[in-house]
C-alpha positions in Angstrom: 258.0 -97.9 2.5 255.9 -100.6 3.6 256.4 -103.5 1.0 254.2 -106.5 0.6 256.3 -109.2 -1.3 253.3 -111.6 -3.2 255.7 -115.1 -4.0 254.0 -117.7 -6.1 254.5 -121.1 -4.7 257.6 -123.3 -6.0 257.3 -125.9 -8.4 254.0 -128.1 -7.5 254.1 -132.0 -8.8 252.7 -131.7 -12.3 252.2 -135.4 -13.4 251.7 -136.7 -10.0 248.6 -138.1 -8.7 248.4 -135.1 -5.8 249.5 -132.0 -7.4 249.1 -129.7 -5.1 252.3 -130.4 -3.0 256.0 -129.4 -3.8 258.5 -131.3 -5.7 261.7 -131.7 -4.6 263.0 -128.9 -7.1 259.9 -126.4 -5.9 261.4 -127.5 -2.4 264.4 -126.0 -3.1 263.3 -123.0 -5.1 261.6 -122.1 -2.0 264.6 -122.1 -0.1 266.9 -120.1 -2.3 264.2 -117.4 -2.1 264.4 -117.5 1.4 268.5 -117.5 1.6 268.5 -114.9 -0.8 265.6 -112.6 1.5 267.5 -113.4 4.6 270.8 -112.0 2.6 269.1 -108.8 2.1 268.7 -108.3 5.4 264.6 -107.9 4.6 262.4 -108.8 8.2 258.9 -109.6 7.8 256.4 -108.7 10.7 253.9 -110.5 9.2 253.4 -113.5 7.1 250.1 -114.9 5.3 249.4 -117.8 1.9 246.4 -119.8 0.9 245.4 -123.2 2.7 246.7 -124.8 -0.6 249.4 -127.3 0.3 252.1 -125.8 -2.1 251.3 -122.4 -1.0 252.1 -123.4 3.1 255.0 -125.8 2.0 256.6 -122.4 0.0 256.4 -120.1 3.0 257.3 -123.0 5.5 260.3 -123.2 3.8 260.7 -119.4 2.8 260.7 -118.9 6.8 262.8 -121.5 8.2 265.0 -120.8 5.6 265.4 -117.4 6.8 265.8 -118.5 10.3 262.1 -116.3 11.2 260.1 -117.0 14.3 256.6 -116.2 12.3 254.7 -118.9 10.9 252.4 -118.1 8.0 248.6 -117.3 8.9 246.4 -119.3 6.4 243.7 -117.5 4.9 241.5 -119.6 1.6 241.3 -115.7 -0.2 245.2 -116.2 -1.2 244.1 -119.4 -3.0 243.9 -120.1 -6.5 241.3 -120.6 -8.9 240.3 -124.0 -9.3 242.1 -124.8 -12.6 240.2 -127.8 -12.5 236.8 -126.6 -12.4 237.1 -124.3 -15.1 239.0 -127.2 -17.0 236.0 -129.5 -16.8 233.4 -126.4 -17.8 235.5 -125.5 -20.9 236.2 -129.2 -22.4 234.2 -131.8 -20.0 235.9 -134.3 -17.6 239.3 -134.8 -19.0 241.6 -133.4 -16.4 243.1 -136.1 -14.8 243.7 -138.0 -18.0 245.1 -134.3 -19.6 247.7 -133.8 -16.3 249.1 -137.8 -16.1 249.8 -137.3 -19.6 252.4 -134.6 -18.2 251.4 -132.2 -21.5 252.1 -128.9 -19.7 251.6 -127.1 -22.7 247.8 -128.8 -23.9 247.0 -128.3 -20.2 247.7 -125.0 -20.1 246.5 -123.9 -23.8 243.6 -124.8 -22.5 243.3 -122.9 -19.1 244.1 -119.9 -20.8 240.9 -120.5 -22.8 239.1 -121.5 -20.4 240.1 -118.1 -17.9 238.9 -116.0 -21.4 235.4 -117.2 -21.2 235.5 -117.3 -18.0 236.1 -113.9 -17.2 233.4 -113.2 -19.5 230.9 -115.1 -17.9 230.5 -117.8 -20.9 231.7 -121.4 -19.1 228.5 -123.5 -18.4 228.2 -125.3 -15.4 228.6 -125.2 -12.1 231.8 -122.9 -10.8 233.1 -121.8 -7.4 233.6 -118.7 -7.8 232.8 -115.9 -10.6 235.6 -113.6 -12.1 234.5 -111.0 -10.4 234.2 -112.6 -7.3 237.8 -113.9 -7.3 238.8 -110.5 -8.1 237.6 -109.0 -4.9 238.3 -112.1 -2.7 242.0 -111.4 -3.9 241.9 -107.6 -3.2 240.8 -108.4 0.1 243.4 -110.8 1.3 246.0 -108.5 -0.2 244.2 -105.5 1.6 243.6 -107.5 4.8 247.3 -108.8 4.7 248.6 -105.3 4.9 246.8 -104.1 7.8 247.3 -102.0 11.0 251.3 -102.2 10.1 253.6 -99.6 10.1 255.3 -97.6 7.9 258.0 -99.9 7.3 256.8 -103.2 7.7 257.2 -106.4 5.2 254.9 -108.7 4.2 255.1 -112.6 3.1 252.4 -113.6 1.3 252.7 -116.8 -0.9 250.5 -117.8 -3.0 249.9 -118.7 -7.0 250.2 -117.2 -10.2 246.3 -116.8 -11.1 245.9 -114.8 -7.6 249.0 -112.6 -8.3 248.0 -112.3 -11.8 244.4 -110.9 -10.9 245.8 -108.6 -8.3 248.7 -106.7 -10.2 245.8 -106.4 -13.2 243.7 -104.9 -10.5 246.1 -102.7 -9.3 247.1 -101.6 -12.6 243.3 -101.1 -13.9 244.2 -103.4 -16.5 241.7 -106.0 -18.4 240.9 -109.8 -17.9 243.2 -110.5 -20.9 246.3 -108.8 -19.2 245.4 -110.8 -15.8 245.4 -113.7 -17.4 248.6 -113.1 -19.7 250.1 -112.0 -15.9 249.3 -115.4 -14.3 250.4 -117.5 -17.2 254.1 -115.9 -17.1 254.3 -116.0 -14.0 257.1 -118.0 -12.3 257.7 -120.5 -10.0 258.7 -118.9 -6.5 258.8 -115.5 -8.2 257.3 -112.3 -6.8 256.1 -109.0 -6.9 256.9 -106.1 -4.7 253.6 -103.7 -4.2 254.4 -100.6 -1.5 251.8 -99.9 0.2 250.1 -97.5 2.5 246.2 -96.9 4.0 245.4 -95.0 1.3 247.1 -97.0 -2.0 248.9 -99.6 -3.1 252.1 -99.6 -6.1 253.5 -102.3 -7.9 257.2 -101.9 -7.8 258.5 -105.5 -9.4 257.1 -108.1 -11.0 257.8 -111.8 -11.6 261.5 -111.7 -10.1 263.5 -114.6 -9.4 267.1 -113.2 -8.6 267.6 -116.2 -6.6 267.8 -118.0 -9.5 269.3 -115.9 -11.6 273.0 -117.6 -12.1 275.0 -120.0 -14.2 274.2 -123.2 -12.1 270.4 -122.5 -11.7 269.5 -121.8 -15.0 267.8 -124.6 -15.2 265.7 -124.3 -12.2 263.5 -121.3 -13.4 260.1 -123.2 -14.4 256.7 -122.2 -14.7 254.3 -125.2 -14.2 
């Protein structure tokens, strides 16, 4: 079967002034997934992420790790909803002050409010990008990702855990809540694996991180 492999990017740099960049830790993530893809023996013919930096720096690494030829093609539907947008419609202009602080969990206690109303069309202001909207820019980059291969192709695509959690929910015909519950799980340099086909799509995993699944990396499963 034809498998596309949707990876969320490694650990980004919280606390730091640019967040959108891999620590040293999401650095390495990256390339345990890649050691442990290349151990499988798994080839991809083609590979894709959002122009986010994390999301390049995580398939750079996934790929040269692996010893591939491909570079990722960059395409803005794999990126992710701007947390800080709907940040500053939910509780006003805090963010910056609310992410040097390092709180992880006020930050994100308050996302999760914030994607509610959001998906339900009650944040104020001015936003990029409806629900809906994300919704079908996401099922196109997934569809457009998987295109014109063959039967028994592979697909990269990294990206983050809002547009993974929207597109497994989509899949499954599931509601905003459970997209949202999806993304908020989700794990650093995790993925899914969705067979797919011209005429459907299946989730087969979800959220799996069996690269970091032993004694001496315990520590480096995070989700922020």
């Amino acid at each position: 079967m034809a498998t596309l492999y949707l990876v969320r990017h490694g650990q980004a740099s919280f606390a730091a002034e640019n967040y959108d960049r891999l620590s040293a830790l999401g650095r390495r993530q990256s390339e345990w997934l890649g050691e442990y893809f290349a151990g499988r023996g798994i080839v991809f013919g083609r590979a894709v992420c959002g122009t986010l930096e994390r999301q390049r720096e995580t398939a750079r690494a996934i790929l040269e790790t692996m010893g591939s030829t491909l570079s990722a093609d960059e395409h803005p539907g794999w990126n992710e909803y701007s947390g800080e947008a709907l940040y500053k419609a939910y509780l006003g202009d805090e963010w910056a002050s609310a992410r040097a602080k390092g709180d992880v969990r006020s930050v994100y206690r308050t996302i999760k409010a914030a994607l509610a109303d959001w998906s339900e069309g009650k944040l104020k202001g001015e936003l990029p990008e409806t629900w809906g909207e994300f919704g079908a820019r996401i099922a196109a980059a997934m569809h457009g990702a998987c295109a014109g291969l063959p039967a028994e192709a592979n697909v990269l695509a990294a990206t983050s855990g809002g547009a993974i959690g929207r597109g497994i929910a989509d899949l499954l015909q599931a509601p905003a809540r459970s997209a949202i519950e999806l993304n908020l799980q989700f794990r650093n340099s995790g993925f899914c694996e969705v067979f797919f086909s011209p005429r459907s799509m299946r989730l087969v995993s979800f959220n799996c991180v069996p690269h970091l699944e032993r004694a001496d990396r315990r520590e480096a499963i995070t989700y922020s």
